[in-house]
N, C-alpha and C positions, 0 to 999 in steps of 0.2 A: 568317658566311660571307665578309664580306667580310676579313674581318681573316685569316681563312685564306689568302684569295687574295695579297693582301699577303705575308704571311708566305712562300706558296710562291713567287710571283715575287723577292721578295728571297732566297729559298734559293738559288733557276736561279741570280743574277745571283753571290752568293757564294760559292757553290760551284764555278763553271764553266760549267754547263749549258747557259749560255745563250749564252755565247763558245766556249766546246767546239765546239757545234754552227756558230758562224759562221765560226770558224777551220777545220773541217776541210772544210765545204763551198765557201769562197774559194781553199783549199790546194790542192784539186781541179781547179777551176776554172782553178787559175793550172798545174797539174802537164798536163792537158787540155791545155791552150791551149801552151807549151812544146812538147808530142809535135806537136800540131797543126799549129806551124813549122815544124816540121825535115820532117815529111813531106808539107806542103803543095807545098814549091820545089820546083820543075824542076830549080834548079841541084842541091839537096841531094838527090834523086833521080837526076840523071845522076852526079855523083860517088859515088853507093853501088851505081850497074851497073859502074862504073869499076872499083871495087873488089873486084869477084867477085857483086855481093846480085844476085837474079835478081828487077831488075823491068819488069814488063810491063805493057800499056798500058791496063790498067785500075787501076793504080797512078796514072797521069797523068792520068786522067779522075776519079779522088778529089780529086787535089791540085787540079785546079781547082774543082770543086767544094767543098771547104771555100775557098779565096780568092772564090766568088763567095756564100760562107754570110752571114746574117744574125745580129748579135746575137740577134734574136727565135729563130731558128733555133739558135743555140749554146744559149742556156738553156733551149729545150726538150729538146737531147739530152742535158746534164747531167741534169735532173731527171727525165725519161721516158724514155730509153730503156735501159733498164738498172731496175736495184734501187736507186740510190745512196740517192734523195729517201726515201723508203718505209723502208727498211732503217736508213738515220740518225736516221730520226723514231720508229724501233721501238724502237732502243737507248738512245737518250737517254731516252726517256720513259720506258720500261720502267726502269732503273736510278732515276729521280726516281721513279716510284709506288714500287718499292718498298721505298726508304728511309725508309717512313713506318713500315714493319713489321721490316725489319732492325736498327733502331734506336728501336724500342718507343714510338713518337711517335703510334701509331695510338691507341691504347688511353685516349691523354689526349683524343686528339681526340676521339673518339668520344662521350666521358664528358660534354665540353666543351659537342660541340656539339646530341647529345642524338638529333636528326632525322641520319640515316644521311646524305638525299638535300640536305643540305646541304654534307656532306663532297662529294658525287660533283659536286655544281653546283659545287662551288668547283673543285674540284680540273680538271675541264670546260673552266673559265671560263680559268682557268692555263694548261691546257695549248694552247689554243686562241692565246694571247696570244704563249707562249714558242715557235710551230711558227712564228705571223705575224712574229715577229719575224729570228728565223733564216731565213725565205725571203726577206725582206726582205731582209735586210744581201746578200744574195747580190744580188737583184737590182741593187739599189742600187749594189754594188760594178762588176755589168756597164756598167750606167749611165755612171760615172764613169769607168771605163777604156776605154771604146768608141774615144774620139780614138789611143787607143795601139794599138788591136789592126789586124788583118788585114782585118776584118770591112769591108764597102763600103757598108752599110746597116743601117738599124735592123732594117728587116719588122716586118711588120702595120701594124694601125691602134691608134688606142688601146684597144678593145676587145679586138683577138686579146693586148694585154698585161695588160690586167687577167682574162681567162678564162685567161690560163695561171696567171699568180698565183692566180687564185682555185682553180683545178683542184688546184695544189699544196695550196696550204692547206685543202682541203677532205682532199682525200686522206691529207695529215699530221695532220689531226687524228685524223680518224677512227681513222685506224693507231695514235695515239698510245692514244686510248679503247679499242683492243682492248689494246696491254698496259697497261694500267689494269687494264682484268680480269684478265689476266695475273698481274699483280703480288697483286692482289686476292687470287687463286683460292692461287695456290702460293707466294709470299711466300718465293721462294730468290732470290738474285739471280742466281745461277749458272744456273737452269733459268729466268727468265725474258729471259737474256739470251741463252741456246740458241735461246728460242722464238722470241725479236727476230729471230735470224738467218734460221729458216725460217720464219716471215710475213714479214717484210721481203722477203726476194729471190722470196715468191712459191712457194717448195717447196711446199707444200701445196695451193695452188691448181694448181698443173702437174701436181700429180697425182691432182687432183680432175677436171683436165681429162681426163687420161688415163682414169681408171674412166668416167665420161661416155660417153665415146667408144666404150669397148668394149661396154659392154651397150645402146650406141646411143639412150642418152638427149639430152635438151634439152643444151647446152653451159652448165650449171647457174654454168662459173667466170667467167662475162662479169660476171655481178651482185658479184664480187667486188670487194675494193678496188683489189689489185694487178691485176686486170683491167682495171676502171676508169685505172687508171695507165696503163695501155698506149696506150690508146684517148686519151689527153688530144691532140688535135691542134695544128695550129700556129693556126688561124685559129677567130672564134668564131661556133660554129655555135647557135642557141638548144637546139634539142631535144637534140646531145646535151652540151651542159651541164648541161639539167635534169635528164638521167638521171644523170650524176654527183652531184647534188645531191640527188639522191633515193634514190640506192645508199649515199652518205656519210652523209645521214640518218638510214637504217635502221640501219644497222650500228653507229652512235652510240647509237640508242635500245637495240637489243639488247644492246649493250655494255654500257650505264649499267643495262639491266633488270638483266641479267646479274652486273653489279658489287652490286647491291641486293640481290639472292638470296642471293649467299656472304655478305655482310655479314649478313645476318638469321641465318644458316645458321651460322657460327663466330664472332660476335661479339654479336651481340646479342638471340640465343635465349635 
């Protein structure tokens, strides 16, 4: 088990995966922060009404509002507001599970390791390492360029930054263990890099939200992961961190039952 783990974090590291991931979400960051500039100024806002652009005064009340934003504040709307965090931790993982079957690597391992639920803990353990690590360099990147930005303030306390950190990384994991199964079940990389798309950004849950609503049930899509993503706030609140902890939880153990069953079911029947 461990030699697997090994094996798979030197894969991440030689392959790409694991710079892939830090390069595209720093990219962002730095692509973000850029539009950020130019439409935060007064001056760059009065010279584009100058221009003919039609802007009006709650154009002006944004721009100050991001000059009086907080670092804590910027990387919570990089990673929460939107799909980015969720959606890059679907594709990347999902493409690293399935390369284990694309490339006929499962069938040794399998043979190797004997016990199924050693592949799934290892592979668990990897993926868990290679998500802390890619939020990591992000953060750490905020960290380091704060003296250069716009930004007037850190925000929070040390808590509201380790419950944001931790919210991501629960939430990437988990997302990573659903294409796990993913990867598992259908073993294309093309359909599971389809499916990255719609769980990542959520599609499925919005429209889980939507039948809900119509037949006027419970709003069944809050217990979901990308639910759970929305809900991550700026400051750390105990209960509902717990419920994240325990929504990412679950969905981890179904995942991993989940991954166990196909394995039993088309490989080791």
């Amino acid at each position: 088990m461990f030699e697997l783990i090994r094996m798979d974090l030197r894969r991440a590291c030689r392959q790409g995966y694991l710079f892939i991931g830090m390069a595209l979400l720093i990219g962002m960051m730095l692509l973000s922060y850029v539009l950020m500039l130019l439409v935060s100024s007064p001056e760059n806002l009065s010279e584009m009404a100058a221009q003919g652009a039609e802007v009006v005064a709650d154009d002006y009340a944004q721009a100050e509002r991001m000059q009086n934003m907080s670092v804590l504040e910027y990387l919570h709307g990089m990673l929460f507001n939107g799909a980015m965090w969720l959606l890059m931790t679907a594709e990347l993982s999902g493409v690293f599970c399935t390369e284990d079957f694309t490339h006929g690597a499962a069938k040794n391992i399998f043979s190797l390791l004997g016990n199924p639920w050693l592949y799934l803990g290892a592979r668990a353990v990897s993926l868990f390492v290679i998500v802390a690590g890619i939020e990591g360099a992000l953060f750490l990147f905020a960290l380091v360029c704060k003296p250069l930005s716009i930004f007037p303030a850190w925000g929070g306390t040390v808590l509201d930054w380790l419950q944001l950190y931790g919210s991501g990384l629960l939430l990437g994991w988990a997302m990573s263990l659903c294409m796990m199964f993913v990867s598992i079940l259908f073993r294309r990389e093309g359909v599971t890099v389809l499916l990255g798309v719609i769980l990542g950004c959520g599609l499925l849950v919005s429209a889980l939200g939507q039948v809900c609503r119509a037949l006027g049930w419970q709003p069944l899509e809050q217990w979901t992961i990308s639910a759970r993503s929305q809900a991550v706030g700026l400051t750390f609140v105990p209960a509902d961190y717990a419920v994240t902890l325990a929504v990412c939880a679950g969905w981890a153990a179904v995942y991993l039952l989940g991954s166990r069953l196909v394995l039993s079911w088309r490989d080791l029947a």
